[in-house]
C-alpha positions as a printed Julia matrix, in Angstrom:
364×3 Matrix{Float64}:
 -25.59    0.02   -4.84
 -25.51    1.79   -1.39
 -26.98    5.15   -0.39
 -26.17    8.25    1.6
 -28.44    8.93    4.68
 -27.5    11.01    7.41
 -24.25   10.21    5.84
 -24.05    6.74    7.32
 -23.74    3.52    4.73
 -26.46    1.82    4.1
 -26.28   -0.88    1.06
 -29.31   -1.26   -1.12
 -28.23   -4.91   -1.8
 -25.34   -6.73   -0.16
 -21.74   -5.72   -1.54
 -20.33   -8.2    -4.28
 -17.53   -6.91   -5.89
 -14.2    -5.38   -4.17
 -11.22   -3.65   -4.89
  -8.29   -4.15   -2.74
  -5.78   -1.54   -3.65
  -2.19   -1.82   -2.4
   0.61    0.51   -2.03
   3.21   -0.9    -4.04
   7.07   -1.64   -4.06
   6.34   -1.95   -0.24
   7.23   -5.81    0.82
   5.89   -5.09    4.15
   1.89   -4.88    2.6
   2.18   -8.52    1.2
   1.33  -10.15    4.3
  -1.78   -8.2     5.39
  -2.69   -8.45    1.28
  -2.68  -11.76    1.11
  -4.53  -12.29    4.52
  -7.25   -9.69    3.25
  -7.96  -11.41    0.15
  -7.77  -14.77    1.4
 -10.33  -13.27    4.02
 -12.88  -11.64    1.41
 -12.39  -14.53   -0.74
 -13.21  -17.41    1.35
 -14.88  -16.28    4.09
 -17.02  -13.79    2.6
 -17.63  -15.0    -0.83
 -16.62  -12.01   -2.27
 -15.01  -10.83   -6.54
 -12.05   -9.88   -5.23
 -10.22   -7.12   -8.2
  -6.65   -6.07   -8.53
  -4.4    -4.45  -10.32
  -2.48   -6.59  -12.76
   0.79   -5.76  -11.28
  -0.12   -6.53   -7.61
  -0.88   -9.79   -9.25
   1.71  -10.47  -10.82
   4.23   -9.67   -8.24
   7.13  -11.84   -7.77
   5.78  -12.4    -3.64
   2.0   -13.62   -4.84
   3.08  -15.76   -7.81
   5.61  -17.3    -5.74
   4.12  -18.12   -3.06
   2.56  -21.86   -3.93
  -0.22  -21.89   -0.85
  -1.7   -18.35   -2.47
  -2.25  -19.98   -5.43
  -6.01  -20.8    -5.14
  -6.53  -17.82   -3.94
  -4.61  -15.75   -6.69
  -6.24  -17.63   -9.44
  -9.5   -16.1    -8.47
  -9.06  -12.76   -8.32
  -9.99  -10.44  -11.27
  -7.41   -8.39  -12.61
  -7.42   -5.17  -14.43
  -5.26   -3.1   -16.1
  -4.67    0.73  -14.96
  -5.22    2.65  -18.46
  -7.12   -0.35  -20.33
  -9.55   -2.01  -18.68
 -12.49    0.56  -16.68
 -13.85   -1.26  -14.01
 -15.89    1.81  -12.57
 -19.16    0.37  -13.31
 -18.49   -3.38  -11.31
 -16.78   -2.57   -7.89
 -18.88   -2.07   -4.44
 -16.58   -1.29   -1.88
 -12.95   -0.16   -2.46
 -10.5    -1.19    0.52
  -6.93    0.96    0.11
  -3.95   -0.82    2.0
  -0.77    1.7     2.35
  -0.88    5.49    2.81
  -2.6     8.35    1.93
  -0.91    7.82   -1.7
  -3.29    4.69   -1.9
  -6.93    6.78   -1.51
  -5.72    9.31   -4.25
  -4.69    6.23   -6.76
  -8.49    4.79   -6.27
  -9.52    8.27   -6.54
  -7.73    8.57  -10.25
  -9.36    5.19  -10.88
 -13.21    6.74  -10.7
 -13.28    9.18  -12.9
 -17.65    9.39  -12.41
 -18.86    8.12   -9.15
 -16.74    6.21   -6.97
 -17.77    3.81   -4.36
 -17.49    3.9    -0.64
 -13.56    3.35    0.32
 -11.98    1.81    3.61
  -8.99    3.15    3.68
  -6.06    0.84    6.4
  -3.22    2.62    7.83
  -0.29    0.93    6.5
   2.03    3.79    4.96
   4.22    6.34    6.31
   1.85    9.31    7.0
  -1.97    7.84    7.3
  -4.01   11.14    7.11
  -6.62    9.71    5.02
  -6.56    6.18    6.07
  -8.25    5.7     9.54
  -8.54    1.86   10.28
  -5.77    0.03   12.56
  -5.51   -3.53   10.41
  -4.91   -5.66   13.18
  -8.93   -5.24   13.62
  -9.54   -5.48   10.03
 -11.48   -8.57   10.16
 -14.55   -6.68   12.41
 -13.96   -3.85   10.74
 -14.6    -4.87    7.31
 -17.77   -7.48    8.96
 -18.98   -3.94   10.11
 -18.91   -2.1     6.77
 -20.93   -5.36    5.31
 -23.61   -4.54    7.1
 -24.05   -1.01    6.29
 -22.52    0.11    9.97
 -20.67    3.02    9.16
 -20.06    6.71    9.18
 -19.45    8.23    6.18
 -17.61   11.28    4.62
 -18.26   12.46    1.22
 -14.48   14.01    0.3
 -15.46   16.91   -2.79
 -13.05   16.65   -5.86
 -12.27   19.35   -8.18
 -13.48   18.44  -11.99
 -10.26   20.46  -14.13
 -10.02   21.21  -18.02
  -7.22   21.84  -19.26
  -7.83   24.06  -22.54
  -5.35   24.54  -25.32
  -4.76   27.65  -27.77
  -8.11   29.08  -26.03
  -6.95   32.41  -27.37
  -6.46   31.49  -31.59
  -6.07   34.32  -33.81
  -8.33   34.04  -37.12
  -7.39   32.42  -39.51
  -4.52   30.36  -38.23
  -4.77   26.61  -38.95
  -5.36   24.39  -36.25
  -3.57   21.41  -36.75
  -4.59   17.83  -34.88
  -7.52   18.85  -33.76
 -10.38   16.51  -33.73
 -13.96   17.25  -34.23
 -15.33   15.21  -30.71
 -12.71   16.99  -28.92
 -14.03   20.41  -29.76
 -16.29   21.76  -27.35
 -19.28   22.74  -29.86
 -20.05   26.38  -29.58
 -20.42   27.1   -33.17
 -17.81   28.8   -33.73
 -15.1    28.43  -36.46
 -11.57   27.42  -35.55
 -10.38   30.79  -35.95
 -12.55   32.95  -34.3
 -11.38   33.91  -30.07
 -13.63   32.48  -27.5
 -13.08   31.65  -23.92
 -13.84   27.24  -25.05
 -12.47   27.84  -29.05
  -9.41   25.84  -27.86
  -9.92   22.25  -27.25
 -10.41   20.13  -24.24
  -7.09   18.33  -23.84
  -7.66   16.78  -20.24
 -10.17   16.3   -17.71
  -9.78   15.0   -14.4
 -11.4    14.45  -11.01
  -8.92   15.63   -8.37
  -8.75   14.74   -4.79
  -6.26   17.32   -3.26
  -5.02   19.93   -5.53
  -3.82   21.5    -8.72
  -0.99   23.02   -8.41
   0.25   25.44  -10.92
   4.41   26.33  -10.41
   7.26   27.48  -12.11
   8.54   24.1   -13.42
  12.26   24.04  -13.96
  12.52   27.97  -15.03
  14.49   29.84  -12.27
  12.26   32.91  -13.25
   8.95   33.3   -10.82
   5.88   32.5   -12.6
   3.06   34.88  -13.71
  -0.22   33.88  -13.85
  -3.74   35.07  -13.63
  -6.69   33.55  -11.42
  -9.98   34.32  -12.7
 -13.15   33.35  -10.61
 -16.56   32.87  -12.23
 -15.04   35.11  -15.4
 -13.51   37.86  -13.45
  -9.78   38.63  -13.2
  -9.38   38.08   -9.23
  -5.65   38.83   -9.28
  -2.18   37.78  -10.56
   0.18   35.11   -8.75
   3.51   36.36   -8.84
   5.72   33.75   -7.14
   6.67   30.12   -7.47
   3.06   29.66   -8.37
  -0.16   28.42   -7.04
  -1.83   25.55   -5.38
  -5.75   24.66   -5.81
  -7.24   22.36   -3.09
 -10.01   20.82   -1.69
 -10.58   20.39    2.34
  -9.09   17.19    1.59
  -5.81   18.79    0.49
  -6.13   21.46    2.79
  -3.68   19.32    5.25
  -1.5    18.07    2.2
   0.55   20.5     0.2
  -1.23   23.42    0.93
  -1.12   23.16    4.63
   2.85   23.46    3.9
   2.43   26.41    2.1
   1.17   28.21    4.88
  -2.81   27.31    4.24
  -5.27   26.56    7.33
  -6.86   23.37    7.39
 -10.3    22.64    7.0
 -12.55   19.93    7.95
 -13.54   17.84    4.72
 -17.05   18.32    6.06
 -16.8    22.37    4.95
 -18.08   22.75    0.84
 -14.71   24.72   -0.18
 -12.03   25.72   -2.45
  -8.82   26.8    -1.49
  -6.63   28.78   -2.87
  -2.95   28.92   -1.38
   0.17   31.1    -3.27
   3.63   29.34   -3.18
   5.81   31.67   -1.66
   4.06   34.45   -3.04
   6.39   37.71   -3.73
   3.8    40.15   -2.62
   4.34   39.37    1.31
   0.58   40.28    1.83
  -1.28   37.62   -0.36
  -2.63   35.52    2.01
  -4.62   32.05    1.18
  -8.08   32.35    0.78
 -11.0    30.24    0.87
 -13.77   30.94   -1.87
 -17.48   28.93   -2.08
 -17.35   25.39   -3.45
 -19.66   26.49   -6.19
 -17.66   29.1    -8.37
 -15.53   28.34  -11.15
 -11.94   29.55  -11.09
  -9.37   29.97  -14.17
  -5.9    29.86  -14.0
  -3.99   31.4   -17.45
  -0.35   32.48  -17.62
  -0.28   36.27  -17.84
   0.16   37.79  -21.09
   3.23   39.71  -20.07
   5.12   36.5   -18.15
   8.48   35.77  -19.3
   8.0    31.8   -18.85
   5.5    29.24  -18.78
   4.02   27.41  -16.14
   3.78   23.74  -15.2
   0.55   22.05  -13.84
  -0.06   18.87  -11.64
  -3.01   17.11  -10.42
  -2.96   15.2    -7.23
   1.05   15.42   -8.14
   0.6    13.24  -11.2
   0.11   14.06  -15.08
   2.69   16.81  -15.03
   2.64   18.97  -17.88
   3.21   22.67  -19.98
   1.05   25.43  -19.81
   1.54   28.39  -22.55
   0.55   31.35  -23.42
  -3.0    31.41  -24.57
  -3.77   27.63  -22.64
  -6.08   27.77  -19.88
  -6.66   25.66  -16.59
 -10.68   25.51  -15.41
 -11.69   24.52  -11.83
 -14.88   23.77  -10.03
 -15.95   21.36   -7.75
 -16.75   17.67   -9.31
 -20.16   16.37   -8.91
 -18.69   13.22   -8.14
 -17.06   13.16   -4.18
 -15.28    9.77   -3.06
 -17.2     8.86   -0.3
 -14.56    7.31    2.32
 -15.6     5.35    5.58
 -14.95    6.77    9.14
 -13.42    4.68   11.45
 -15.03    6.48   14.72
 -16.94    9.01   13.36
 -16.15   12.19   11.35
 -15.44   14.48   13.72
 -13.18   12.4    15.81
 -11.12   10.66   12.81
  -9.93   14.44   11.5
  -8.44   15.59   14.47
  -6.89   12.5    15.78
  -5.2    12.86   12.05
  -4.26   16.25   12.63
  -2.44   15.21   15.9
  -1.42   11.77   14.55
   0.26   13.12   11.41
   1.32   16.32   12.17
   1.32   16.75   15.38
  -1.04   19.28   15.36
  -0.53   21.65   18.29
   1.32   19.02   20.19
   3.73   20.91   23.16
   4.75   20.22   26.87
   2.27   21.54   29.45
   3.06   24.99   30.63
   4.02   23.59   34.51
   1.7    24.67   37.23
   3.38   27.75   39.54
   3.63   26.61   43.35
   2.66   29.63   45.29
  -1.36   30.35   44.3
  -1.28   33.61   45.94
   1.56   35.13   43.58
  -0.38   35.67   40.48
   1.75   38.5    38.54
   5.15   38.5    37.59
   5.26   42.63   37.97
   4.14   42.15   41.95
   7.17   43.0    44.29
């Protein structure tokens, strides 16, 4: 119900339905909750959703002069109920933890988020809530700046590599990716599909809790690129480009720039250096076949699980970006982040030498 022009908002028909997504466990967010929904609610007449939980929380169901508000807000359940085809506008209240939760929650297309700075770091969260009330009025009527954040879409594939005739036990038909080929027979999709997920920062592939490094191989579009000898690997987006990766030594890149990162954690070879390759290409991450372990994989540092020998991980970028609102304008917003949250080249003026005339050191 909006579209993208000169990436600026602009809504086709007036939003109707909003998510308000809260950091929680954090008692300072009930306040400005509970003042946003009351706000959406009763001033603008709008289906306010949350998550069962934030509900249900001892500090809402308490709290006697919430109650006409609480009573009309639609809840969902994380897991069960799939409201992905219902919500507008998404508003995140909390930290940068809060933008990659709504991002989990929109699995296809997501809708526009407004994002309040409320947590402890606030890269991806632009909007001061003491102004939330224009703010929001502003993003009503379609006057806003817009980023379109890329995701990476990730398979991971079981037993890809299954020697003929071995049986292949659980495996459903619908799960198969149809190929026409027979259990048994090798093929780079004979293994089945066992997860697929839009990411918003990275994959990260690592050593888990073996005190061995990891081995793995990182194929793009097919080819065997190289091998990862270290504590493994991390695959990011722009987005994530100032997250984990930046920590492992990666630049950072505007979430403007159509990119994929990849970043070694503390590789052993001291002259693998992170690279950037095209948005387009598809990369695959396997475990080599000589590595004494196996690897562990996490996406946007959730789902956590075992990769073996013979599993493969495949990422490209999703067709589905979350579009997230600018508070000044695109440019701006990233590097007031950068020097917000880390402080990005933040020193003490070199102090200005006295004496104009006495411009070398070396002079006597």
């Amino acid at each position: 119900s909006y579209l993208m022009s000169s990436q600026r908002l602009t809504w086709n028909k007036p939003p109707v339905n909003v998510l308000v997504i809260r950091k929680i466990r954090d008692e300072s967010l009930v306040g400005p909750f509970k003042e946003l929904c009351r706000f959406l609610v009763e001033e603008k007449q709008m289906m306010v959703y949350v998550e069962r939980r934030v509900a249900d929380d001892a500090s809402l169901s308490m709290d006697e002069t919430f109650g006409s508000i609480r009573n009309q807000l639609c809840t969902f359940r994380e897991g069960y109920d799939d409201i992905s085809d219902c919500v507008d506008l998404i508003i995140c209240l909390g930290g940068d933890g809060t933008l990659l939760y709504a991002s989990s929650l929109f699995q296809g297309s997501v809708p526009p988020v407004m994002a309040f700075h409320l947590g402890s770091l606030g890269f991806l969260t632009p909007f001061k809530f003491e102004s939330y009330k224009t703010e929001v009025a502003k993003v009503f009527e379609g006057n806003a700046a817009i980023t379109l954040r890329s995701r990476l879409k990730v398979k991971v594939v079981k037993d890809m590599l299954q020697r003929t005739g071995q049986e292949s036990y659980g495996r459903e038909p619908q799960q198969q990716e149809h190929n026409g080929l027979p259990h048994g027979h090798t093929s780079s999709e004979a293994g089945k599909v066992t997860l697929q997920l839009q990411v918003l920062n990275e994959v990260v592939v690592d050593r888990g809790p073996s005190s061995y490094l990891s081995n793995v191989d990182l194929y793009l579009d097919g080819r065997l690129i190289t091998s990862v000898q270290g504590d493994g690997v991390i695959v990011s987006t722009p987005t994530g480009s100032t997250a984990y990766a930046a920590a492992a030594g990666a630049s950072m890149i505007h979430p403007n720039v159509p990119a994929i990162m990849v970043t070694p954690i503390c590789p052993h070879s001291l002259s693998f250096r992170p690279i950037v390759v095209p948005a387009g290409v598809e990369l695959m991450i396997t475990l080599s076949p000589d590595a004494r372990n196996t690897a562990w994989v996490s996406f946007d540092g959730r789902k956590r699980q075992e990769i073996q020998h013979g599993d493969c991980i495949k990422i490209t970028t999703s067709c589905y970006p979350v579009p997230s609102i600018c508070c000044h304008d695109l440019v701006y917003d990233w590097f007031e982040s950068l020097a917000q949250c880390l402080h990005w080249n933040v020193r003490k003026r070199q102090a200005r030498l006295a004496d104009i005339s006495d411009s070398s050191d070396t002079e006597n």
